[in-house]
TIDO-996546 format. One record per residue (C-alpha): residue in one letter; x, y negated, z; residue number from 1. Coordinates in nm, 4 decimals. Layout:
<node 'A', <X, Y, Z>, NUM>
...
***
This chain:
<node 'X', <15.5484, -4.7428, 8.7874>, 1>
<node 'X', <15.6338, -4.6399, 9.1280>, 2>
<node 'X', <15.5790, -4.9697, 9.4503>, 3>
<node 'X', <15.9093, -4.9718, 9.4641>, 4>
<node 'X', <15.9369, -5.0256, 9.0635>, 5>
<node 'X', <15.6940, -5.3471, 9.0910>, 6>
<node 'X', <15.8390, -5.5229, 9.3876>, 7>
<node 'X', <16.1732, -5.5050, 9.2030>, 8>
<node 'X', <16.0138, -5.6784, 8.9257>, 9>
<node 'X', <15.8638, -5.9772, 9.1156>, 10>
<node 'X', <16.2181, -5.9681, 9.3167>, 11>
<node 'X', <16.3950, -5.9963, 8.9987>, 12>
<node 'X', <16.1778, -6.2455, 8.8303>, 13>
<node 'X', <16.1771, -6.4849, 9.1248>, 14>
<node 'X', <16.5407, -6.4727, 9.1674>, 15>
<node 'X', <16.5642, -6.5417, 8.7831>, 16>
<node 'X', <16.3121, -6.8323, 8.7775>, 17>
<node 'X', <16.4720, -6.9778, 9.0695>, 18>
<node 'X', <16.8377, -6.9393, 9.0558>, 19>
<node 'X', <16.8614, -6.9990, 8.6453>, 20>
<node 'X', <16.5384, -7.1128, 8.4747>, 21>
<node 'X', <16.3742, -7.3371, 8.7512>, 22>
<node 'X', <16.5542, -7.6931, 8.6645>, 23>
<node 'X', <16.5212, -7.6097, 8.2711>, 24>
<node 'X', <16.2419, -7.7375, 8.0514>, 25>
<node 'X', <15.9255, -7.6120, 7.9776>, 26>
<node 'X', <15.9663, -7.2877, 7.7528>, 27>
<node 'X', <15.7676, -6.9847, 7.7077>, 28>
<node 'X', <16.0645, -6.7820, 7.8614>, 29>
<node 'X', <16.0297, -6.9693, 8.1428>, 30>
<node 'X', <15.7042, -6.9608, 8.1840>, 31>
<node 'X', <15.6646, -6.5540, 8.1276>, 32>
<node 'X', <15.9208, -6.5360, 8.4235>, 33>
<node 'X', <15.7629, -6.7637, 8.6577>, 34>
<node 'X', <15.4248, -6.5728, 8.5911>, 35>
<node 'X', <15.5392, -6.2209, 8.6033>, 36>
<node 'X', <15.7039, -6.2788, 8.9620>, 37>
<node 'X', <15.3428, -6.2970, 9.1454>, 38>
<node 'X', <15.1639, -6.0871, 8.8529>, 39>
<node 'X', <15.3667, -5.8498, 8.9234>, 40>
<node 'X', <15.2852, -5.8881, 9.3343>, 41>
<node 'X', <14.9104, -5.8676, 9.2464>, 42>
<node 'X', <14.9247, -5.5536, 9.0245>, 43>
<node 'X', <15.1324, -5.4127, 9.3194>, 44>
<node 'X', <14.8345, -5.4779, 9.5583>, 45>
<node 'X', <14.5886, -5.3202, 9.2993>, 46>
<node 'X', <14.7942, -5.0503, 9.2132>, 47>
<node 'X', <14.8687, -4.9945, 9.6837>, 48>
<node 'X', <14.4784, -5.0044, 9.7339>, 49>
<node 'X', <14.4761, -5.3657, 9.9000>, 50>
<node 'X', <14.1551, -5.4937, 9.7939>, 51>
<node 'X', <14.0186, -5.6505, 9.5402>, 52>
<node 'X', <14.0659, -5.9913, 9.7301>, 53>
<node 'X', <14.4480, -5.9552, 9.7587>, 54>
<node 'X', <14.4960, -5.8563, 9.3806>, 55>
<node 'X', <14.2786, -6.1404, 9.2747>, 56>
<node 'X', <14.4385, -6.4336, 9.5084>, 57>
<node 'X', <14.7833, -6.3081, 9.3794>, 58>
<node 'X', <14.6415, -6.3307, 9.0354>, 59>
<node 'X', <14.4946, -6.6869, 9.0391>, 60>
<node 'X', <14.8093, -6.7997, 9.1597>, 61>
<node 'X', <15.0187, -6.6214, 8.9222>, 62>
<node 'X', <14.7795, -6.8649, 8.6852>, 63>
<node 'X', <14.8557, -7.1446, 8.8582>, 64>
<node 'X', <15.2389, -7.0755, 8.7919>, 65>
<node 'X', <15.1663, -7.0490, 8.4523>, 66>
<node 'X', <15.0311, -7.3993, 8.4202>, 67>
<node 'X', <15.2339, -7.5607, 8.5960>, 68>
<node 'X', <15.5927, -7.4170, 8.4432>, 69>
<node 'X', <15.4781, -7.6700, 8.1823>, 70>
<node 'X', <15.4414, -7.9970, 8.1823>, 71>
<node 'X', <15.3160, -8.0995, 8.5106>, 72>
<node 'X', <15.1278, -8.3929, 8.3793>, 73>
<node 'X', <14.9472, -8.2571, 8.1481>, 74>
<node 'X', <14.8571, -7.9143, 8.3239>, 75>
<node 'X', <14.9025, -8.0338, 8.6852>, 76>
<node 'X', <14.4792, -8.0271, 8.7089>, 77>
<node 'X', <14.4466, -7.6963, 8.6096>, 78>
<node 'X', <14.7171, -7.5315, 8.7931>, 79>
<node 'X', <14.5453, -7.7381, 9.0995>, 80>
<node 'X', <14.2147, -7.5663, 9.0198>, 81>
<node 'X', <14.3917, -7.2313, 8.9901>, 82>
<node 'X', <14.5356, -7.2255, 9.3629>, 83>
<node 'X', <14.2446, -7.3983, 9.4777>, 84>
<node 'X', <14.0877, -7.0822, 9.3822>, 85>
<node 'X', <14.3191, -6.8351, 9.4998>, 86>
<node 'X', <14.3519, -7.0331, 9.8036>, 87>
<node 'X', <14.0020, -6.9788, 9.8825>, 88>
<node 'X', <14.0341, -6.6053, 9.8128>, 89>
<node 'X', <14.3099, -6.5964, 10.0300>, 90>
<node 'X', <14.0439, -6.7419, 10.2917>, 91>
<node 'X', <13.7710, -6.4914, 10.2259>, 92>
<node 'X', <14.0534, -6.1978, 10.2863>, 93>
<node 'X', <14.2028, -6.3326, 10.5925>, 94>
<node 'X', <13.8211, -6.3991, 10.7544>, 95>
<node 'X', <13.7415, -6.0460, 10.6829>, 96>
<node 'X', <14.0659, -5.8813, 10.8304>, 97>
<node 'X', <14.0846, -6.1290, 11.1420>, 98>
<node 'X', <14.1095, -6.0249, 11.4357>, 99>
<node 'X', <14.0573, -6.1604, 11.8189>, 100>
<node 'X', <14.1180, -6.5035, 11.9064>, 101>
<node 'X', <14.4612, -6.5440, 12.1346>, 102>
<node 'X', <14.6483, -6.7899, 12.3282>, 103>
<node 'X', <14.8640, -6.8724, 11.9875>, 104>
<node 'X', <14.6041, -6.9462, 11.7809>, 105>
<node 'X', <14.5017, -7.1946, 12.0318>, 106>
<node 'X', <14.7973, -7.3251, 12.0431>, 107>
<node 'X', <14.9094, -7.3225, 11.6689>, 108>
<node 'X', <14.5890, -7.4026, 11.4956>, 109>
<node 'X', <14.5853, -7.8284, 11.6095>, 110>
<node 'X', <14.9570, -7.8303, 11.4476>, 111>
<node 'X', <14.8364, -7.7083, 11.1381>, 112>
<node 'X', <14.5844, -7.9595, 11.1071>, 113>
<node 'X', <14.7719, -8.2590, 11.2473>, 114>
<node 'X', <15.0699, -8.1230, 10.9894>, 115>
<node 'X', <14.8047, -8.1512, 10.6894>, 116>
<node 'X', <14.6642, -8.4772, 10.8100>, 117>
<node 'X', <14.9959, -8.6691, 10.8069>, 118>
<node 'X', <15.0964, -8.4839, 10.4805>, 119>
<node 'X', <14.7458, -8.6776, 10.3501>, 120>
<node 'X', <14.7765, -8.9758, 10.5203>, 121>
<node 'X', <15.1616, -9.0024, 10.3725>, 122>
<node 'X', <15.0262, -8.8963, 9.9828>, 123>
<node 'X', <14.7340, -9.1117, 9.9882>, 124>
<node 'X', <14.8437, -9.4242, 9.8692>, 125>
<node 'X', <14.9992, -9.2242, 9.5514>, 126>
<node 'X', <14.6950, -8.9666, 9.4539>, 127>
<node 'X', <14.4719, -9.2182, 9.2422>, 128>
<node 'X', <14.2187, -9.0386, 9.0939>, 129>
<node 'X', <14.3321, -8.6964, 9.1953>, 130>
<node 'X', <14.2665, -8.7637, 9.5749>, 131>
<node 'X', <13.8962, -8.5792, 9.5844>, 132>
<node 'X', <14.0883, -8.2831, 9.4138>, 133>
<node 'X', <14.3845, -8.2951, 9.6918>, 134>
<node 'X', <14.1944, -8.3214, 9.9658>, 135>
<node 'X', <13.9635, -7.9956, 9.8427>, 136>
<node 'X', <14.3431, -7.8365, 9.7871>, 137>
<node 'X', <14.4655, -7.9413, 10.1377>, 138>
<node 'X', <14.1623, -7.8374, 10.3178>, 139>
<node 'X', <14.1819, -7.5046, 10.1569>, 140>
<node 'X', <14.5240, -7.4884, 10.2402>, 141>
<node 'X', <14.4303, -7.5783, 10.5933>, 142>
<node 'X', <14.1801, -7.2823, 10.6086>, 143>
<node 'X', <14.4038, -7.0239, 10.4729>, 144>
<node 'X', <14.7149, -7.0785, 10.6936>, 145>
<node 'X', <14.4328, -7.0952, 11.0408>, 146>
<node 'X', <14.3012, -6.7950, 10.9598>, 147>
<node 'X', <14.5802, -6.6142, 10.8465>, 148>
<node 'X', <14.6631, -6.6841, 11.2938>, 149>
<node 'X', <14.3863, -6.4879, 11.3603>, 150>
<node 'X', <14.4957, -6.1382, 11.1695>, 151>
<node 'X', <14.6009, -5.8840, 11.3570>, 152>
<node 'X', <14.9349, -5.8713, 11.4854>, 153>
<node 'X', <15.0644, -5.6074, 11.2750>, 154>
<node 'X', <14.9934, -5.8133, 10.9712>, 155>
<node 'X', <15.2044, -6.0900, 11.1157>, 156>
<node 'X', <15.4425, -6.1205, 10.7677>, 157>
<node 'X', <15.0656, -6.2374, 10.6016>, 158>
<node 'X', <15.0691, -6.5579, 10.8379>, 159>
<node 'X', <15.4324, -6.6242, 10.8188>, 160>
<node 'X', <15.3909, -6.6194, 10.4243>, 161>
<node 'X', <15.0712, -6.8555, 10.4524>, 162>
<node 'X', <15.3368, -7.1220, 10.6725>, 163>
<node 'X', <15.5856, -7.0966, 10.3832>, 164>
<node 'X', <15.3363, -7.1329, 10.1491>, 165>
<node 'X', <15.1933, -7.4397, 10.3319>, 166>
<node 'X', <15.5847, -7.5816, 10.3483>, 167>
<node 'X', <15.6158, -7.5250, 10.0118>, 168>
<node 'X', <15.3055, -7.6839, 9.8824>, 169>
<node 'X', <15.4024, -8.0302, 10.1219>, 170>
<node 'X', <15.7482, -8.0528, 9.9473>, 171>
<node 'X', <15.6311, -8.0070, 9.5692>, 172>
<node 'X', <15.3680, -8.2945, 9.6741>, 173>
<node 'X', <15.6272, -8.5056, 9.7945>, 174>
<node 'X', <15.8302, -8.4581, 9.4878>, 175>
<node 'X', <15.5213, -8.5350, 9.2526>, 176>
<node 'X', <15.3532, -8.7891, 9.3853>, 177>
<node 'X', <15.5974, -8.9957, 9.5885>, 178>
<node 'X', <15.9535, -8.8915, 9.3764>, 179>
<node 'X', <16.0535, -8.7695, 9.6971>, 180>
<node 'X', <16.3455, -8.5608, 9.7016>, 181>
<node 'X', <16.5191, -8.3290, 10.0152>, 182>
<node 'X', <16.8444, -8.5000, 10.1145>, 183>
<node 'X', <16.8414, -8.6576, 9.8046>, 184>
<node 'X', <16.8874, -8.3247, 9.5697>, 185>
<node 'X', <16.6784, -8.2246, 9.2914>, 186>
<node 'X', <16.7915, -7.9001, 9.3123>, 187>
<node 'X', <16.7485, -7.8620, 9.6453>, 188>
<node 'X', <16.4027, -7.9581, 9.6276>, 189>
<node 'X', <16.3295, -7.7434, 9.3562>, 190>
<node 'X', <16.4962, -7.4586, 9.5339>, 191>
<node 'X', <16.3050, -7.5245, 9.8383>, 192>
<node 'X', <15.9345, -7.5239, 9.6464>, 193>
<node 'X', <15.9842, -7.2201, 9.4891>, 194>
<node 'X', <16.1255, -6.9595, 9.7178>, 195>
<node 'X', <15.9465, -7.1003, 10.0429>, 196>
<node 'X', <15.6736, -7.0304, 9.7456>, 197>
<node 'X', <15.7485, -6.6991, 9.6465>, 198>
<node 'X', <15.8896, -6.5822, 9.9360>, 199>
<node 'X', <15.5317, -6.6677, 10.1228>, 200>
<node 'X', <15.3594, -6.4616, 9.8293>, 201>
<node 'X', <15.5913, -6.1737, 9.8823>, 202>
<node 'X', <15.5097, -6.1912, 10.2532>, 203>
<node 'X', <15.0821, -6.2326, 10.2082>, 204>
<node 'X', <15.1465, -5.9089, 10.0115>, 205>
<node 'X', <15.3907, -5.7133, 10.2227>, 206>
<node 'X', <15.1690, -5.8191, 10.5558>, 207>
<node 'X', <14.8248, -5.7438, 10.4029>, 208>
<node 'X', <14.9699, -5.3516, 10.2412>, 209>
<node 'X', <15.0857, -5.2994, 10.5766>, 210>
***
């Protein structure tokens, strides 16, 4: 299939998932569509030459979807464990294409950090038993989104999708773990999660085939 062939299918299954299927219940077609909109990023970055790293980061996250497009307490865990991992990919790929360190890393990298501490200091109360897990997941997230600063400039739509993917991963924690909800609107919300989600995936993969 030509590029052009597999970012139309991501495109169309994330528009799908999250314009139609993303407030229904748990269902294998929802779950095939949710997956195949990132699978179908990481076969793209296979398929472009972008490195084993990329293709596998997508990949573990396109797991992660398929957990959690079920029942969120009974597969929440795994789909944590999933983007934990592809999280730390993600880490290992932006460390090895950084670049020099500039004035706006200096300048950026504190926020990040003070923005994950208050997200943690905010879900703490609410995590229970899952808090060692969450705080591996947030410290990951942490170390993905810093070094994704530090690429070069070209590959700036990389960090912007690591920020989006950071934003998204705040407001789905709110929404699990404190009921919290953006003005109010559960559709909102949901809206919010998943295209600040896969619009940050589409952007790790469009900055890194640069």
């Amino acid at each position: 299939m030509p590029d052009t062939g597999w970012w139309g299918v991501a495109a169309a299954c994330g528009l799908l998932y999250g314009l139609v299927l993303v407030q229904r219940p748990p269902s294998a077609v929802r779950t095939i569509v949710k997956t195949t909109s990132i699978a179908a990023l990481a076969v793209l970055a296979y398929w472009k030459g972008g490195g084993p790293l990329l293709a596998l980061g997508l990949a573990l996250c396109a797991i992660g979807d398929a957990f959690l497009a079920g029942d969120p307490k009974r597969w929440l865990p795994f789909g944590l464990a999933a983007f934990l991992a592809g999280h730390l990919v993600y880490v290992l790929l932006f460390w090895r294409e950084r670049g020099a360190v500039d004035p706006a890393f200096l300048a950026s990298a504190p926020l990040v950090l003070v923005a994950a501490a208050l997200m943690l200091w905010r879900l703490w109360p609410a995590l229970g038993a899952l808090r060692p897990a969450v705080v591996a997941y947030v410290a990951a997230i942490v170390a993905m989104v810093t070094l994704s600063l530090l690429l070069p400039r070209v590959r700036w739509p990389a960090a912007a999708g690591a920020l989006a993917f950071m934003a998204s991963d705040a407001i789905l924690s709110f929404q699990l773990f404190k009921q919290a909800r953006l003005f109010g609107s559960e559709r909102l919300t949901l809206w919010a999660v998943w295209f600040l989600y896969f619009g940050g995936q589409a952007l790790i993969a469009w900055g890194m085939l640069r």
